[in-house]
Legacy VTK file of the C-alpha trace (Angstrom):
# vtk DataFile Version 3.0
C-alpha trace
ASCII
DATASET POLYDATA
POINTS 239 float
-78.360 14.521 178.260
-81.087 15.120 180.475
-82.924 12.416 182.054
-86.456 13.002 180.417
-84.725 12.930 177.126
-83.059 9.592 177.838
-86.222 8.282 179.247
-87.864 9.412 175.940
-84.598 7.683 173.980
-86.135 4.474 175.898
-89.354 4.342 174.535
-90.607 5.745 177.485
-94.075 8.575 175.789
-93.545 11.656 174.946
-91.686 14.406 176.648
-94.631 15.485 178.826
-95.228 12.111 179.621
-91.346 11.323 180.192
-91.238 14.331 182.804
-94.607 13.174 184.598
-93.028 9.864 185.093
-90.243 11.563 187.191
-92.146 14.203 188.776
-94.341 11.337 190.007
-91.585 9.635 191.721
-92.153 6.166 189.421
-87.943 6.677 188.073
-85.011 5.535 189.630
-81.136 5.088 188.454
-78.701 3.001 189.626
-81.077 2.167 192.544
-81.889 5.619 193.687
-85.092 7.810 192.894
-84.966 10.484 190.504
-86.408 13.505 191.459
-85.460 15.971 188.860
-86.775 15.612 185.022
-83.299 17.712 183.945
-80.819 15.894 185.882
-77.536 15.451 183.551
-77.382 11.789 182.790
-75.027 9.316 180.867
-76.507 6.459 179.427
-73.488 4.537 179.544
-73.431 4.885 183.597
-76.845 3.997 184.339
-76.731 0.476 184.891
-80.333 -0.155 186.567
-83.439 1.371 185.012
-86.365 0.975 186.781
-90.125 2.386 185.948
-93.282 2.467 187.504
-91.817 -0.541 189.370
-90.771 -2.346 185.794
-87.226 -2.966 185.369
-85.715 -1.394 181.696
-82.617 -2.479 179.905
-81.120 0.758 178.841
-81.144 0.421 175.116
-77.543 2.270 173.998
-78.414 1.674 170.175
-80.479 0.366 167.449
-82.739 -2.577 168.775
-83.037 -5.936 167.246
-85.336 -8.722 168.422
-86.437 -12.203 167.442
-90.161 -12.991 168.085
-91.300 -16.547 168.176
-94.273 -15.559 165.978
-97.952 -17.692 167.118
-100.399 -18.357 164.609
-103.580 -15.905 164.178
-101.010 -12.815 164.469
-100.633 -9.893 161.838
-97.472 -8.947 160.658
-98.551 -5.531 160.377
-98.869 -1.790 162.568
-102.466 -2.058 160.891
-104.019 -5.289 161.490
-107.442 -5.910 160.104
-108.648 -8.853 161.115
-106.199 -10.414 163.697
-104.123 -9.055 166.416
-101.083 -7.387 165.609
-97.756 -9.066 166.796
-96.306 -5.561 168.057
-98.807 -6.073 171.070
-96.905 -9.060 172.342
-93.882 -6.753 172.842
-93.514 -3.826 175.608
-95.418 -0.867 174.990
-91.617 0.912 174.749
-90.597 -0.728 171.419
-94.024 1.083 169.404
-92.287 4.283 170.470
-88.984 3.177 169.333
-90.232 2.391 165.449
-90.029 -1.083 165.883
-90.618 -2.894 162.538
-90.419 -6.922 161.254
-87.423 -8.340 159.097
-90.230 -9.368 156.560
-93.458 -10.963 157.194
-94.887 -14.264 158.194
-99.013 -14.976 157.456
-101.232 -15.214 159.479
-100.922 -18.610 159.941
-97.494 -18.774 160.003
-95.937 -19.484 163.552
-91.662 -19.533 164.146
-88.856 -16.920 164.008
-89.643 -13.535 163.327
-86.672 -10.571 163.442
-87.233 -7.028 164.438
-85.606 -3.678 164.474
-85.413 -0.235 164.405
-82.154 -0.081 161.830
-83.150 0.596 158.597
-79.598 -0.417 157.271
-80.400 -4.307 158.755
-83.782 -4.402 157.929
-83.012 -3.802 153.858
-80.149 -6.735 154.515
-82.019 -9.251 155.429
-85.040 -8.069 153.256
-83.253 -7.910 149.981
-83.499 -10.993 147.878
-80.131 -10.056 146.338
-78.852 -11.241 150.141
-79.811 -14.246 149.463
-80.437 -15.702 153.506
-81.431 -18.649 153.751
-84.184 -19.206 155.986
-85.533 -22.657 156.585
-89.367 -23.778 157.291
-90.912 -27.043 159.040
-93.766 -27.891 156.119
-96.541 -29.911 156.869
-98.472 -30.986 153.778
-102.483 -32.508 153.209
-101.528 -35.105 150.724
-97.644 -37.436 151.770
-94.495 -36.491 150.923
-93.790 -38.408 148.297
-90.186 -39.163 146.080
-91.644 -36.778 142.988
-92.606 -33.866 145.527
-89.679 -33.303 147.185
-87.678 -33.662 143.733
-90.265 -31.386 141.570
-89.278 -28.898 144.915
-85.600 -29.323 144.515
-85.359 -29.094 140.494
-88.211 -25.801 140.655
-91.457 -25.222 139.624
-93.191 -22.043 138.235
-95.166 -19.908 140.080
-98.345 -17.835 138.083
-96.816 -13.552 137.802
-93.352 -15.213 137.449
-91.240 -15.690 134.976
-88.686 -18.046 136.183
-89.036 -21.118 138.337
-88.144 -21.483 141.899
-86.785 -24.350 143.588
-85.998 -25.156 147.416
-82.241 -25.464 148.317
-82.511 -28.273 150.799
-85.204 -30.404 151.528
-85.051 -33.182 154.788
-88.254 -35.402 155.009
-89.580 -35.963 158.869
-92.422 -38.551 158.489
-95.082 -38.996 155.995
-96.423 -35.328 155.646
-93.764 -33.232 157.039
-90.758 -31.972 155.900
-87.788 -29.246 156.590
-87.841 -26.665 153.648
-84.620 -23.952 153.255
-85.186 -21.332 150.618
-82.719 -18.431 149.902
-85.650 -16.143 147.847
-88.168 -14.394 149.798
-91.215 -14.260 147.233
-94.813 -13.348 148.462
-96.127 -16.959 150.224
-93.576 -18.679 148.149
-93.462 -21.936 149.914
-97.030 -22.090 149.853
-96.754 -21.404 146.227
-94.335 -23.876 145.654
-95.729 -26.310 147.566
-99.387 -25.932 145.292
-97.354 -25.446 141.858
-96.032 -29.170 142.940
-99.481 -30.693 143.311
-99.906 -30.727 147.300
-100.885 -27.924 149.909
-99.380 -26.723 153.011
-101.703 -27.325 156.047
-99.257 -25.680 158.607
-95.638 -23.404 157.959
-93.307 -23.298 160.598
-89.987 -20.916 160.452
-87.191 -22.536 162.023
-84.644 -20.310 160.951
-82.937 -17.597 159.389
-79.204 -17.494 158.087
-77.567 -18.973 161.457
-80.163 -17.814 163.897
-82.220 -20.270 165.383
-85.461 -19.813 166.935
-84.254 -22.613 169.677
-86.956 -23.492 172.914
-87.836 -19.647 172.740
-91.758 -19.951 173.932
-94.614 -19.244 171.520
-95.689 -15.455 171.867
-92.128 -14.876 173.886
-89.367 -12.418 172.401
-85.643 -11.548 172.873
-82.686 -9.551 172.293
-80.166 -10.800 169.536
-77.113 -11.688 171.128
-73.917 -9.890 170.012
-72.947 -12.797 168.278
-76.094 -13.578 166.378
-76.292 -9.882 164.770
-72.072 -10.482 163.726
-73.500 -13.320 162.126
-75.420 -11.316 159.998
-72.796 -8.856 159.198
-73.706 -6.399 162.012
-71.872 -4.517 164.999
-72.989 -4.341 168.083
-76.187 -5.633 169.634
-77.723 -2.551 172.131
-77.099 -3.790 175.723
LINES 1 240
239 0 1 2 3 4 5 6 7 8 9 10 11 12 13 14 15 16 17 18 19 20 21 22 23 24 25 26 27 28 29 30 31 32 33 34 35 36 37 38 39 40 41 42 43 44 45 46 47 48 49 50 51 52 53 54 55 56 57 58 59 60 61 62 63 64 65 66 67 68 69 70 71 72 73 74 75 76 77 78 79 80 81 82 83 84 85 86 87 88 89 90 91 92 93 94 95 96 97 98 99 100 101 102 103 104 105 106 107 108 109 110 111 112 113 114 115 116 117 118 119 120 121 122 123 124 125 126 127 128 129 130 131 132 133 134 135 136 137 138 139 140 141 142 143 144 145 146 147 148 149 150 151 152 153 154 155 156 157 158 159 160 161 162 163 164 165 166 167 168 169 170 171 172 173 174 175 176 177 178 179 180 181 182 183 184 185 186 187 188 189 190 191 192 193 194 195 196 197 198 199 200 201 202 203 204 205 206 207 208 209 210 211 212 213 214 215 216 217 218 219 220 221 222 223 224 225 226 227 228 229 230 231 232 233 234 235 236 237 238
């Protein structure tokens, strides 16, 4: 492969723009500066990537991230009133078709997933998977005995034809509480949380299947470690 093709594999532009980057001296390998745009390279034996002074993990498949999402973000390439959150992530992954695992509102904060692999996307999308994914709740009104069982038993939601109930419920103090659903309907939890006579003031995602969003900082993303994506059913993580 030639090394402005791998540099466009990276998310680096456009083939013009991959070649300029080398032709301007701003790409080196391995520690050494690249000097010709068709140099014969091997991603698997470039282990330093460094451009325009930035250093690049070299990305050797499909790319999976978890975003700890912060409130007043768009889930969305097309925002319309709020920033999008692909602009807290390197300008790379919007060249690399980056896409969320789902979507949080606006006003949502917590763990967010996102990838380039259809195939996992669809996964954890699909209601039929069933992942649980769990949510710190806090409500206007207290958390009281006949909530959290109206939650647990299900309530109906208006355009649906069954009810929906939470699968665990832990209560933290007075108006807060941990929420794990296995459905993924449009703002069910706030739904839920309304059809039972209360309202959710703030929605937090704590987690999704067996990932955790841990002490990863507000606005602050990562890779998936190899373990966390065989968690999910899934080879290989990229790095």
């Amino acid at each position: 492969m030639e090394l402005y093709r791998f540099l466009q594999q990276q998310g680096f532009g456009s083939r013009k723009e991959c070649r300029q980057l080398v032709e301007y001296g701003l790409v080196s390998l391995n520690g050494e500066e690249a000097d010709n745009y068709r140099l014969p390279v091997s991603p698997e034996a470039i282990t330093e990537l460094v451009v325009n002074d930035e250093p690049w993990p070299v990305l050797l498949g499909p790319v999976y991230l978890l975003l700890h999402k912060p409130a007043d973000y768009e889930t969305s390439h097309k925002p319309q009133h709020h920033p999008s959150i692909y602009r807290l992530l390197p300008y790379q992954f919007k060249n690399l078709d980056i896409s969320a695992v789902g979507r949080l509102d606006v006003d949502t904060t917590g763990l967010l997933l996102l990838s380039n692999d259809g195939q996992f996307i669809h996964a954890l999308s699909s209601p039929k998977k069933q992942v649980p994914k769990c949510y710190q709740v806090t409500l206007k009104h207290p958390a009281t005995d006949e909530l959290i069982q109206q939650l647990l038993n299900g309530v109906y939601l208006n355009d649906e034809a069954c009810e929906f109930a939470a699968d665990t419920i832990e209560q933290l103090d007075s108006h807060r509480i941990l929420l794990t659903i296995t459905q993924g309907k449009y703002h069910q939890v706030k739904r839920m949380v309304a059809a039972a006579s209360n309202r959710v003031e703030q929605l937090h995602r704590l987690s999704l299947g067996e990932l955790q969003l841990g002490e990863l900082a507000v606005g602050q993303w990562r890779f998936l470690k190899v373990a966390e994506l065989a968690a999910f059913g899934f080879g290989q993580a990229p790095l």
